[in-house]
Phi, psi and omega in degrees: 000133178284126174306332168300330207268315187310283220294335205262334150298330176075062191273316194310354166267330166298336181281299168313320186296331197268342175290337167293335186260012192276151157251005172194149183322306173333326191272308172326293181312287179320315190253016149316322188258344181297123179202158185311129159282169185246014174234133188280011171252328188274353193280328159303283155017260193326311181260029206240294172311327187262002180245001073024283172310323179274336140320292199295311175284304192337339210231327185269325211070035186278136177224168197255110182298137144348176145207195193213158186259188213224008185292301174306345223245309166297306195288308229280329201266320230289326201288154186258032187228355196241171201220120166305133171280204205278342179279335172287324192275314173298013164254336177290328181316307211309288193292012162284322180288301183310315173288333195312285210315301207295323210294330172254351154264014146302298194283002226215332172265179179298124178295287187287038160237024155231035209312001159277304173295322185289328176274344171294302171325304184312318187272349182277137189280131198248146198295091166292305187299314165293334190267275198327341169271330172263020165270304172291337173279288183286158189263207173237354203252037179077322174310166200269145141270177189267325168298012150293337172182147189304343171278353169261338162311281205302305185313302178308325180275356175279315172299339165270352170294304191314323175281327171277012142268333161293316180311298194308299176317267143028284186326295200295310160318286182318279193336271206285354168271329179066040197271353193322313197278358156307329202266181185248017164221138118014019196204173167237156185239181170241108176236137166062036170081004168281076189326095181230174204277129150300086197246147188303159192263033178264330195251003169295315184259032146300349199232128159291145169177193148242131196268114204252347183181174188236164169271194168270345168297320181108011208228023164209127175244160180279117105299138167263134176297142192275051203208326156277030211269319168316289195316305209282325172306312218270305157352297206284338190298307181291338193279316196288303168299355170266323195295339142303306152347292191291303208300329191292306209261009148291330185276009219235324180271309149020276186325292190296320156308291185293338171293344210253025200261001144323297204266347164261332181300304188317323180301316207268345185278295195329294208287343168296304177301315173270017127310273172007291224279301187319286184338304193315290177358281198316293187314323188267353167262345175287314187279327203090000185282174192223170155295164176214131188285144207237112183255131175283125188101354198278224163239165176266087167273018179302132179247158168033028178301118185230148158327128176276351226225334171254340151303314184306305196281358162102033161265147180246081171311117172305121159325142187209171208213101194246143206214117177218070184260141185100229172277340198293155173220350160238133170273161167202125193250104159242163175157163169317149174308133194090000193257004163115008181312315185292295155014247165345300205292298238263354174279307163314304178291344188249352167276334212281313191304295183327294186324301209268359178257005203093347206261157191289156185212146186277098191202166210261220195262143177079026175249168197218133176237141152276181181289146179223157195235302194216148154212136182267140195220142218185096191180153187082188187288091173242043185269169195217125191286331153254014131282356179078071190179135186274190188289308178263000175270324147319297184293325205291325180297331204264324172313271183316334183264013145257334192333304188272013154271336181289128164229216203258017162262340200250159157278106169205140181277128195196090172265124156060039177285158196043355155319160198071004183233204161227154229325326199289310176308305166284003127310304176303340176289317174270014167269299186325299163342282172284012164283298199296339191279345182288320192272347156297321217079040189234170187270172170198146174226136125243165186219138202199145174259320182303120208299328198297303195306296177314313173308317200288292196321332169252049176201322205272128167285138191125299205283121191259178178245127177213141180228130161312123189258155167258140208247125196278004185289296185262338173086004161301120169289129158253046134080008167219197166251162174238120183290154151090012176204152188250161189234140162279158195282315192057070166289328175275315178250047151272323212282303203306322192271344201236008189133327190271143205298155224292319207276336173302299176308301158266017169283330206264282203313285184335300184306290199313305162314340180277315190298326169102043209233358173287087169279355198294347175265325165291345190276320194292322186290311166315304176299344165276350188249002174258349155305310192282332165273350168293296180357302219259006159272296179334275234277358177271343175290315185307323178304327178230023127294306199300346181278325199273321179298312194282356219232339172253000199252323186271017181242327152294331158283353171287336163312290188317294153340309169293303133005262145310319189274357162262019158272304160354291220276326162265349192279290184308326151277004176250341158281010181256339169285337189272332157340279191308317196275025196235304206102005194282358195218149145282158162321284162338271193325300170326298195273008160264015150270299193311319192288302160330306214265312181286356174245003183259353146319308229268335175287336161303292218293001194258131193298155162318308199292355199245019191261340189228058159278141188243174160272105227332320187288332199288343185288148162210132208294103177115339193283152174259121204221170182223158196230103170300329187281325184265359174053040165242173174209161202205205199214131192296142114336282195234160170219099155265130210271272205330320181256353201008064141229205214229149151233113198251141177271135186226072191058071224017043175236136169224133198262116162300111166231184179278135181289356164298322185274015171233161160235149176302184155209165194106351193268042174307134174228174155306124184317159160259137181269150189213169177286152178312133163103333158249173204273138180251155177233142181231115183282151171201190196281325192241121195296006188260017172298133176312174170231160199223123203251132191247105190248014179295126165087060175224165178241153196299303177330330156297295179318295192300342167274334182313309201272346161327283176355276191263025140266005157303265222283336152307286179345292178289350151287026172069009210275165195237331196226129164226191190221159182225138183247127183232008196033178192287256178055176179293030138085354183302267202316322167306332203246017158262333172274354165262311190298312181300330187277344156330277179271035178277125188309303195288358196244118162261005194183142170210154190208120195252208195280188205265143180332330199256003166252009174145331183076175153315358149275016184208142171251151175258090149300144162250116170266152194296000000 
């Protein structure tokens, strides 16, 4: 891969973002360093790991402890002669600790649902003598413990005997000498590993001693009292046996290092890398991203694909949709300046770099990359004044001198390619161009003004077409594409937009009519009528998530519900067998509740439309019926005996339907009464009659589930209107069943009834 294609995607800035998101210099460098693979097992690998990795925190919330790194710390031990201080081993402690933490909280989830990451953890070989020794040894504050070894234990308690002998003496002197108001502070201090006295310096030759310093002010000298100088000898004795002390059980983990250092460096790679793997995580929670599968042989797919660079920095980059499916292998992208061409090219090639380095890229669910080996880039300004080189004589140098590398693994991006010349010519150049990549088998974006080149994109086979659309109100770029059509530059009105005077414009305006070249007004009526059908694709995509959400949301309370009601159902038959085996009932009595029990089962599950169903003889030609899928109602017409169905007018539009699909109407009856907590149903003349739920003497979390409950069956009973009895009482239970039904999907409107139905005890719903 060429270092211009890194500077000119601006990949070394995504590599900063994810070395910022790393927790130690080590992960940082790895992701410096970090650049696309060229093999389809490792690139599987990478994102086989990163999606692995974004389950497992996604579910522990596991993040990677700091370390420190250790490279000098390997070469510096190898040598058998040299001795870590205290600052290498608390520093190898800190990273023993950290892989300890990640490593088990790895091993600690189910392995195979992440089984790469887990058997990597699983196989390291772990330093057991070095992490238990520098856990026993070391503090935390860096230090020695007194438990490192018994002679650093004995040597410490003789210096703290010593200092609280030294205290008392000290105490017990001033007290009998009556020296208080000499010293300058209340205490004795240490200079030069020594106990000595602060004594104001006006006041040094009250005290016999030796005067070991000064302050810097001058207006406190160190005396040592000639009474500690033994006690402080002894001292300096003892200071020498911990510093030995110390030198045994530094050289003694030393040791232990260098046996184990196979197995700590491998730990210490493990643990970088999996620094690394997080930062991706962390990086894929900023952007919103995912892994993307990358098939050798596949297609370019990216959906709903935004610039990482524009996410990153907190613009909110329009989603674009970049594509190359089937035979097509090269896009070529026109429309007006500003509208996002480059955009698309340099977005497609730097998610291509990511995908292939590992890394998560913002894109939507289902995209897909082929193997790319190399990709070339090829955009700005790139004449360079000390080669002697123009804008095209610059592209033209940089084509050849990859051409013959490009094959059908490479990738290449070509903005404004043949610019600078002149235009009939740098048109015929890039069509050549793109012949030839065609005839590699490479992938190709262009971004391109030229009219020849857009008339080739909607004729050359391989080649697909796209134009940047403009919001046809204001003349705004929206930032995405429409496929299968070319865009006008609409050069006059950036120049309009951007300043220039009016008289300039239309002088412009002339030529172009005279050259006879004004297409911009059919192009504009294409771009407008290819707006307005992304428009109405929107709002249908939105349209049947939101069908597929409701359609999945009334297919799980219909589970429930079912459920539930054959747990009942079983509940119920099973207090009547135990009954029958207690004796408490015959054998008769037993089967007529169980017989009881199979019809009020067989009286749930039966639909409404299907409780006053007539039979084919009973429509009679002029009766009035109801169509429950359309919530009209009408009047048969026709009868065909052959086809058995009805042709019925349903608000002057008339339908052939199955007579199974209508209901009479006039048959009205009287509600059925149910106990608090069930749904009473009232057959009537309009199947869109509520339905009505009774929840007095229920307590609310019991209420609030009743009612989830049953505006599933409404709902899948076709009902439009329901009624809720929540009685009067302190208004708790109401106005808990109003705050739910506020935010319920399905509630389009609620009120509550009129004084003679029920009052502020009853709520009236309407569903969407």
């Amino acid at each position: 891969m060429e270092s211009r294609t890194y500077l000119l995607l601006e990949f070394p800035k995504i590599l900063d973002a994810l070395a910022a998101c790393c927790r130690s210099d080590s992960g940082r460098q790895a992701s410096h360093a970090l650049t696309p693979a060229r093999d389809v097992s490792e690139v599987a690998r990478r994102q086989r790991r990163l999606r692995q990795a974004m389950a497992w925190a996604g579910e522990s919330r596991v993040d990677c402890p700091s370390f420190p790194d250790l490279a000098g710390v390997w070469t510096y031990v190898q040598s058998p002669s040299r001795i870590l201080d205290l600052d290498a081993l608390w520093a190898v402690g800190q990273f023993v600790t950290a892989a300890k933490y990640v490593r088990q909280a790895l091993l600690a989830t189910d392995g195979p649902r992440w089984p790469e990451l887990h058997e990597e953890a699983a196989n390291l070989a772990w330093p057991e003598m070095t992490a238990a020794s520098l856990k026993r040894c070391l503090s935390d504050d860096g230090h020695l413990k007194d438990e490192s070894s018994p002679e650093l234990w004995s040597v410490r308690q003789e210096i703290r005997a010593i200092h609280q002998q030294c205290t008392r003496r000290v105490k017990e002197y001033v007290a009998e000498q009556g020296i208080g108001t000499y010293l300058q502070d209340d205490f004795m201090t240490i200079s030069s590993d020594r106990y000595v006295l602060p004594l104001k310096s006006n006041f040094k030759g009250k005290v016999p001693g030796i005067i070991h310093d000064y302050s810097q002010t001058g207006e406190t000298c160190y005396i040592e009292p000639l009474f500690l100088v033994e006690v402080n000898n002894k001292l300096q004795e003892l200071k020498q046996e911990e510093r030995e002390a110390e030198a045994r059980v530094m050289a003694h983990l030393t040791g232990l290092i260098r046996q184990e250092l196979d197995a700590l460096q491998a730990l210490f790679l493990w643990l970088a890398s999996m620094d690394l793997l997080l930062a991706k995580v962390r990086l894929a929670d900023q952007m919103q991203a995912r892994s993307i599968d990358i098939v050798s042989g596949g297609e370019l797919n990216l959906r709903t694909a935004r610039h990482p660079l524009l996410v990153l920095s907190g613009h909110a980059a329009k989603p674009v949709d970049v594509q190359l499916k089937g035979e097509h292998r090269v896009l070529i992208i026109s429309g007006g300046n500003a509208g996002g061409k480059t955009v698309a090219l340099k977005t497609a090639g730097l998610l291509a770099l990511m995908a292939l380095s590992g890394l998560p890229v913002p894109v939507g669910e289902g995209s897909t990359l082929p193997l790319l080996l190399d990709i070339h880039v090829f955009m700005g300004d790139e004449q360079s004044l000390e080669g002697q080189l123009s804008t095209f004589s610059a592209q033209i140098s940089h084509v050849a001198a990859v051409w013959e590398n490009i094959g059908s693994q490479s990738l290449v991006l070509l903005d404004e390619f043949g610019a600078g010349t002149d235009p009939s010519q740098g048109a015929a150049l890039a069509q050549a161009v793109v012949d030839g990549l065609l005839e590699k088998g490479a992938w190709a974006a262009v971004a391109t003004h030229f009219p020849s080149l857009k008339a080739y994109a909607l004729t050359r086979e391989g080649v697909r077409s796209a134009s940047v659309l403009f919001d046809p109100k204001n003349n705004k770029p929206l930032y995405s594409l429409a496929y299968d059509q070319v865009g006008a530059s609409q050069a006059m009105e950036v120049a309009r937009e951007y300043g220039l005077p009016d008289s300039i414009l239309t002088k412009a305006e002339q030529y172009l009519l005279v050259d006879g070249a004004d297409t911009g007004r059919l192009i504009e009526r294409l771009n407008a009528l290819t707006v307005e059908r992304e428009e109405e694709l929107t709002r249908a995509r939105e349209l049947r998530r939101a069908l597929d959400e409701q359609k999945t949301k009334l297919r799980a309370g219909f589970e429930r519900e079912k459920a539930a009601l054959l747990q009942e159902i079983k509940k119920q038959a099973q207090d009547v067998l135990l009954r029958l085996r207690e004796e408490k009932v015959s054998r008769r009595q037993a089967l007529r509740e169980l017989a009881r029990t199979r019809k009020e089962l067989e009286a749930e599950s039966e639909s409404p439309s299907r409780v006053e169903e007539k039979a084919w003889e009973d429509f009679q030609i002029g009766e009035s019926v109801s169509y429950p899928a359309w919530n009209k109602s009408g009047t048969i017409q026709e009868k065909d005996e052959r086809r058995k169905a009805l042709k019925v007018e349903l608000g002057g539009v008339s339908l052939w339907l199955p007579y199974q699909d209508v209901t009479p109407r006039g048959s009205g009856s009287q509600p059925q009464q149910a106990a608090s907590g069930s749904v009473l149903i009232r057959k009537s003349p309009d199947q869109a009659m509520p339905l009505r739920l009774d929840l007095r003497g229920q307590r609310a979390d019991e209420a609030l589930s009743l009612l989830a409950a049953f505006l599933d069956r409404a709902l899948l009973r076709g009902s439009h209107q329901v009624e809720i009895i929540h009685g009067r009482g302190t208004g708790a239970l109401r106005r808990e069943v109003h705050q739910f039904l506020k935010d319920h999907p399905v509630v389009a409107s609620y009120a509550t009834a009129n004084e003679d139905e029920g009052g502020d005890g009853m709520t009236m719903v309407t569903l969407r």
